[in-house]
C-alpha positions as CSV (number, residue, x, y, z in Angstrom):
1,X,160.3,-104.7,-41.0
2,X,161.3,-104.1,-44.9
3,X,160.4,-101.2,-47.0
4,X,158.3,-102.7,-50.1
5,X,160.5,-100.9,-52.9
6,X,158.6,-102.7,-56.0
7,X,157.9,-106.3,-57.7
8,X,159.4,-106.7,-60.8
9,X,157.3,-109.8,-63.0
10,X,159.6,-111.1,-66.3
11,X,157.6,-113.3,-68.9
12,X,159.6,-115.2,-71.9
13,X,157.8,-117.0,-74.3
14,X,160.3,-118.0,-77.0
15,X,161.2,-116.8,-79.6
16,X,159.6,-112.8,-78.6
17,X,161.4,-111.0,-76.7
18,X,161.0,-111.0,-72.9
19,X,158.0,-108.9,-71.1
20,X,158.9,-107.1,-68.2
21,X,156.8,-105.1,-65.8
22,X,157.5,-103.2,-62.3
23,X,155.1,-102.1,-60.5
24,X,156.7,-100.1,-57.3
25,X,155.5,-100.1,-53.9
26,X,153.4,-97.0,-52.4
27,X,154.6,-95.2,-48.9
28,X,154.2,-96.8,-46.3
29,X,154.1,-100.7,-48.0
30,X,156.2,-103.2,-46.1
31,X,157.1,-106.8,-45.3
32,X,156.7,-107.8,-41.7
33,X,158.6,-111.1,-41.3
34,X,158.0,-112.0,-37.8
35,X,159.6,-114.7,-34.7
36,X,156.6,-116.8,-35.1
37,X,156.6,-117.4,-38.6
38,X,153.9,-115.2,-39.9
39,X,154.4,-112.8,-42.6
40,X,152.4,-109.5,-42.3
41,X,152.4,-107.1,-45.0
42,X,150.9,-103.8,-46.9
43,X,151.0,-103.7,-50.6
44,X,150.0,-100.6,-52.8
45,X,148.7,-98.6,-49.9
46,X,145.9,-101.5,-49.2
47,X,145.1,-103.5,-46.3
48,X,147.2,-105.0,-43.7
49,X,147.3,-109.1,-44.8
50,X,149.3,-111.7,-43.4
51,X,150.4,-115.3,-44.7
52,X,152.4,-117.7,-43.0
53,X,156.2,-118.3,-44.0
54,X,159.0,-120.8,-44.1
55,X,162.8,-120.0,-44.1
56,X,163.9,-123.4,-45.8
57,X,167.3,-122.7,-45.5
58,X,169.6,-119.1,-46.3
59,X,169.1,-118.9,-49.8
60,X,164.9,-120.0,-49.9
61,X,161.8,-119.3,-48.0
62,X,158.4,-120.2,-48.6
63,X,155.3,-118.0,-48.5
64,X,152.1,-117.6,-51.0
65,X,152.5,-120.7,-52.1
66,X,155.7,-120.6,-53.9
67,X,159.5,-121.0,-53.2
68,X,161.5,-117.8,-53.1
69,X,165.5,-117.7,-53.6
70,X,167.0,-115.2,-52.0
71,X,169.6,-113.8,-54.3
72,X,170.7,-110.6,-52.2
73,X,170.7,-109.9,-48.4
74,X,172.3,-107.5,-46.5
75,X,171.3,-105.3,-43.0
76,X,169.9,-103.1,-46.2
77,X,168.4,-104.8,-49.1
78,X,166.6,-107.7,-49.7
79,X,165.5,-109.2,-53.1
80,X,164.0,-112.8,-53.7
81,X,163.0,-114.2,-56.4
82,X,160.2,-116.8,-58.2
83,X,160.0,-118.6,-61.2
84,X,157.0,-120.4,-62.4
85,X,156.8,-122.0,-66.1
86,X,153.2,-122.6,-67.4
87,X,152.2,-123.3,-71.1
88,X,155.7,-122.6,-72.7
89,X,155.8,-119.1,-70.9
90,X,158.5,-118.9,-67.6
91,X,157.5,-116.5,-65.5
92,X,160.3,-114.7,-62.8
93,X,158.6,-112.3,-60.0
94,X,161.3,-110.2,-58.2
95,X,160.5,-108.6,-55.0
96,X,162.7,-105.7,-53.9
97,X,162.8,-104.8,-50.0
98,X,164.9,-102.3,-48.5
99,X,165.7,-100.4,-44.6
C-alpha cells in the first residue's frame, strides 16, 4: 500500500512556455496495488475506487486506460509517469507514491 503524495500534470503547447500543475494528495490517500491485479485507491479524501491493472513489464504498467513508465522505484518511492499528445498540446501526468 503507497502513500498518494501528489499528481503533477505538465502541458506544452509550443512555442508558450510549459503549464505545470500539482495537486497533492490529502491524509489518508493511497494506492492499493494488489496479487490479483486490481488496483484500489483513495484520492483527495474521496471514496474508495478500484480499477484493474497490468504490470507490462518493470519499467510499464497499465491502468485507467493509459500506459504508465515507471521512472523511479525503490522499497520507498514510487513515481510513474503518462504522456498523452492531443491537438498540438503533450500532456505528462506524474504520480508520486511514497512508504
Amino acid at each position: 500500500k503507497w502513500n498518494y503524495i501528489s499528481h503533477t500534470t505538465e502541458t506544452a503547447q509550443p512555442p508558450n512556455p510549459v503549464k505545470i500543475i500539482t495537486r497533492p494528495g490529502n491524509p489518508g490517500d493511497y494506492f492499493d496495488f494488489r496479487s490479483d491485479d486490481t488496483l484500489y485507491f483513495v484520492i483527495n479524501g474521496g471514496e474508495e475506487k478500484q480499477d484493474g491493472y497490468t504490470l507490462l513489464n518493470d519499467t510499464e504498467i497499465i491502468f485507467d486506460g493509459g500506459t504508465y513508465t515507471i521512472t523511479e522505484l525503490s522499497e520507498s518511492k514510487f513515481v510513474m509517469r503518462h504522456i498523452s499528445q492531443e491537438g498540438g498540446r503533450t500532456y505528462t501526468m506524474t504520480i508520486t507514491l511514497n512508504k
